[in-house]
C-alpha positions in Angstrom: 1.9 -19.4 -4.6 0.6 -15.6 -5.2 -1.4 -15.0 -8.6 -3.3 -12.3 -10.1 -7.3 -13.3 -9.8 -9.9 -10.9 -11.5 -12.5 -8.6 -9.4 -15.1 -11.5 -10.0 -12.9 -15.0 -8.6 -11.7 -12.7 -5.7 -15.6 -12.3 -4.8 -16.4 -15.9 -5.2 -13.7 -16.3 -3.1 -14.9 -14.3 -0.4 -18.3 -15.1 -0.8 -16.9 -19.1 0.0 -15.1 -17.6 3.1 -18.5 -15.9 4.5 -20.6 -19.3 3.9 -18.1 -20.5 6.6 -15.1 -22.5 4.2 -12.1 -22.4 5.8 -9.4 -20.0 5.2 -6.2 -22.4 4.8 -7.9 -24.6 2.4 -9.0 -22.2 0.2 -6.2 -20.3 0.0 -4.2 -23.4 -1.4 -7.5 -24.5 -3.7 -7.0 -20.6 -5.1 -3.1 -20.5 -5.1 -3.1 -17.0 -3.1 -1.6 -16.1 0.6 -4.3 -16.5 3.4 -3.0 -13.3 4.4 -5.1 -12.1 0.7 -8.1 -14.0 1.7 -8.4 -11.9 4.9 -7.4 -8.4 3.1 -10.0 -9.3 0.4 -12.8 -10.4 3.0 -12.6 -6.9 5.0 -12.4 -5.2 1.3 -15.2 -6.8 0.6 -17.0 -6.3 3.7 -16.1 -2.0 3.8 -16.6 -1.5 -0.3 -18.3 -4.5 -1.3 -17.3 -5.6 -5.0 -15.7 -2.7 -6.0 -13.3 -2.8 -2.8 -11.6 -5.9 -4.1 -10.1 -4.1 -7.2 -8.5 -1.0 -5.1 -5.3 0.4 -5.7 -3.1 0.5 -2.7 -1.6 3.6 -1.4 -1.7 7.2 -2.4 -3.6 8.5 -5.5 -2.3 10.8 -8.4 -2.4 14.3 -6.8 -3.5 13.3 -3.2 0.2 13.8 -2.0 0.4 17.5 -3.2 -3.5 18.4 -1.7 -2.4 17.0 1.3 0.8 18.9 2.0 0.8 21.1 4.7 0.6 24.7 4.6 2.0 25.3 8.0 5.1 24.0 9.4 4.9 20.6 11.7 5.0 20.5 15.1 8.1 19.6 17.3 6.4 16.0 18.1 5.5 15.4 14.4 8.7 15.7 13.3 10.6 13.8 15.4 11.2 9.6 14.5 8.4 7.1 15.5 11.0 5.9 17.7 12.4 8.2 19.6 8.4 9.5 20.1 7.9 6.5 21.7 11.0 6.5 23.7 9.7 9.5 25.1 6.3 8.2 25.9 8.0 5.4 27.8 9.8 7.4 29.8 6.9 9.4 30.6 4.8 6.8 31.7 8.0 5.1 33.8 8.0 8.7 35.7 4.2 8.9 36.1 4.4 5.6 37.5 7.1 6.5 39.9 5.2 9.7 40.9 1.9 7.6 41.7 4.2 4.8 44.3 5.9 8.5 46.0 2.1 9.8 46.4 0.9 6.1 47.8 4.4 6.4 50.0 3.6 9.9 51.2 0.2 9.0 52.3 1.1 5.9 53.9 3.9 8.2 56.0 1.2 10.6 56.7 -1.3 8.7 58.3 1.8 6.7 60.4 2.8 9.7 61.3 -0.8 10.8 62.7 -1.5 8.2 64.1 1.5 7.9 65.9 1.1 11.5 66.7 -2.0 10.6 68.5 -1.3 7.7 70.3 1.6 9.9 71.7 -0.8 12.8 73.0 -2.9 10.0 74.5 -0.1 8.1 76.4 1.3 11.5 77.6 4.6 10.4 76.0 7.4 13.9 76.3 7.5 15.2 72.8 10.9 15.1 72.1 13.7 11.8 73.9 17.0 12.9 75.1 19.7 12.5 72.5 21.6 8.9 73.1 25.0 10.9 71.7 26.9 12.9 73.8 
């Protein structure tokens, strides 16, 4: 189904998409992925004609520019995933943190307010023990 199409049928394309043709048909009229219409369109939309004939990824010499003078950080070089492991586990705790605040408040004002009811009734302030 994929095929090469020149800078010029990849913008006729496009321009069909953006008079409102719809993406599946075209994309089996052309003999190309949708998933090419949709790359092409936001190409198209960002560069204009001269996005559609891009080269993907790096250029000659960008990788060398862009290497870094000074050693990476800790978080940098660890995996995506165990980044993210970590990031879920801090969240989890933050979480937990925020329902022992709501719990401590909640105790807090109880305990006020049974404080005060206490002082009003004229209640002793400590009971005899029930063990002996």
């Amino acid at each position: 189904m994929k095929r090469s199409l020149s800078t010029g049928e990849k913008e006729r394309l496009v321009r069909r998409l953006e008079a409102g043709e719809r993406v599946s048909a075209l994309a089996i009229e052309a003999g190309v992925l949708r998933k090419s219409l949709y790359e092409w369109r936001g190409a198209y939309r960002a560069f204009g004609a001269a996005g559609l004939n891009r080269k993907r990824g790096p250029k000659p010499g960008e990788r060398a520019a862009a290497a870094p003078s000074s050693p990476p950080d800790a978080a940098a070089a660890r995996p995506p995933d165990e980044l993210e492991g970590a990031q879920a586990r801090i969240a989890e705790l933050e979480r937990l943190v925020g329902r022992q605040q709501a719990d401590l408040d909640f105790f807090r004002k109880a305990l006020r307010s049974w404080d005060e009811k206490r002082r009003v009734s004229g209640a002793p302030i400590s009971s005899p023990s029930s063990k002996k």
